[in-house]
Every structure is written in C-alpha cells, then in structure tokens.
C-alpha positions as CSV (number, residue, x, y, z in Angstrom):
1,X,12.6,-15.5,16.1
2,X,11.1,-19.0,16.3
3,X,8.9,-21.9,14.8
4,X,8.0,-20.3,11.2
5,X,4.4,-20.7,11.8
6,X,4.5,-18.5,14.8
7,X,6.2,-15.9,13.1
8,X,3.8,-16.1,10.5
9,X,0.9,-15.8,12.8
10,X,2.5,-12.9,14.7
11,X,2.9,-11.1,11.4
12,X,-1.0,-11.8,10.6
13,X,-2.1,-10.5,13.9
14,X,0.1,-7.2,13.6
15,X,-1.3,-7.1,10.0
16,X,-4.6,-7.5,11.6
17,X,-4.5,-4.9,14.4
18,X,-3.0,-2.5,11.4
19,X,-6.5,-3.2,9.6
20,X,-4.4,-4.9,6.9
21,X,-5.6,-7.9,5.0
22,X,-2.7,-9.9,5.6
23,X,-1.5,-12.4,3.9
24,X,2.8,-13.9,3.9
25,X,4.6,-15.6,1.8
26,X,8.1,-17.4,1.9
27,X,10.3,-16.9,-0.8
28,X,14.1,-18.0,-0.6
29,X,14.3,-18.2,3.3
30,X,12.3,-14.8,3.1
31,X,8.7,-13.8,4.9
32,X,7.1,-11.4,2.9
33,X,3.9,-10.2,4.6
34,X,1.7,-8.2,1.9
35,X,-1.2,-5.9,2.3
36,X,-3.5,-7.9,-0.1
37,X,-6.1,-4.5,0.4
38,X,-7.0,-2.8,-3.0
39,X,-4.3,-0.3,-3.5
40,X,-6.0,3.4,-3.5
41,X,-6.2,4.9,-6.8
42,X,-4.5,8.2,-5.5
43,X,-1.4,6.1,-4.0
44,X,-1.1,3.8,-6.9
45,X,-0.2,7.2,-9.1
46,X,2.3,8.5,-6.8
47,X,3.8,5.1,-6.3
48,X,3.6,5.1,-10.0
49,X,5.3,8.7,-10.7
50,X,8.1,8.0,-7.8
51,X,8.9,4.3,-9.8
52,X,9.1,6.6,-13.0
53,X,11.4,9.3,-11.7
54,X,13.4,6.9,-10.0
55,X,14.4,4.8,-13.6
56,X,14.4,8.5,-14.9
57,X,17.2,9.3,-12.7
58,X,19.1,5.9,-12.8
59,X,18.8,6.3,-16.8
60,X,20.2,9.5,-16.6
61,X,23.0,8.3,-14.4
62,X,24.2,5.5,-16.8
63,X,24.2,8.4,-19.8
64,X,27.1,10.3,-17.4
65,X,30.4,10.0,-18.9
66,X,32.3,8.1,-15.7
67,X,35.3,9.6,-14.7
68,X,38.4,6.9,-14.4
C-alpha cells in the first residue's frame, strides 16, 4: 500500500472529502482512521440498543445447554 505516512494521508483526505474529522491511529501494525465528529444523539442510542441486544443474545447463547 506504501510509505505509512501516505497511507495515512490518503485516509485523511478520503475522511475529508466524506466531511469526516479525521483523525488515524496505529495500534499493533493496525491504521485505525476514526471519525473524531460528535456522535449524534439519535445514533448513539441505536448503537447503544444494538450493543445491548447483541450481549443479550450472546448471554443467552452461553445459558443453552450444548449438545455433545
């Protein structure tokens, strides 16, 4: 992909051209690129309710007796 700082620059300017407020990170050989926007109230509840069902679910999953 290239020199690490141009991929980090192309991921800015797509962020950019998005209307992000981008911002990346390297963490264990890994490029995050993050949104650093304030996070709408109305998403941030349906992010929060489909995290909640999710550990609902796994929860319920680990209750199931497992068939050997």
């Amino acid at each position: 992909m290239g020199e690490l700082k141009d991929v980090r620059r192309a991921a800015r300017e797509a962020g950019r051209r998005l209307g992000w407020k981008a911002t990346t990170h390297l963490v264990g050989g890994r490029l995050f690129v993050l949104d650093e926007r304030e996070v709408p109230e109305e998403i941030e509840r349906l992010a929060g309710n489909a995290a909640a069902a999710a550990i609902d679910r796994a929860w319920e999953e680990g209750r199931r007796p497992r068939l050997t």
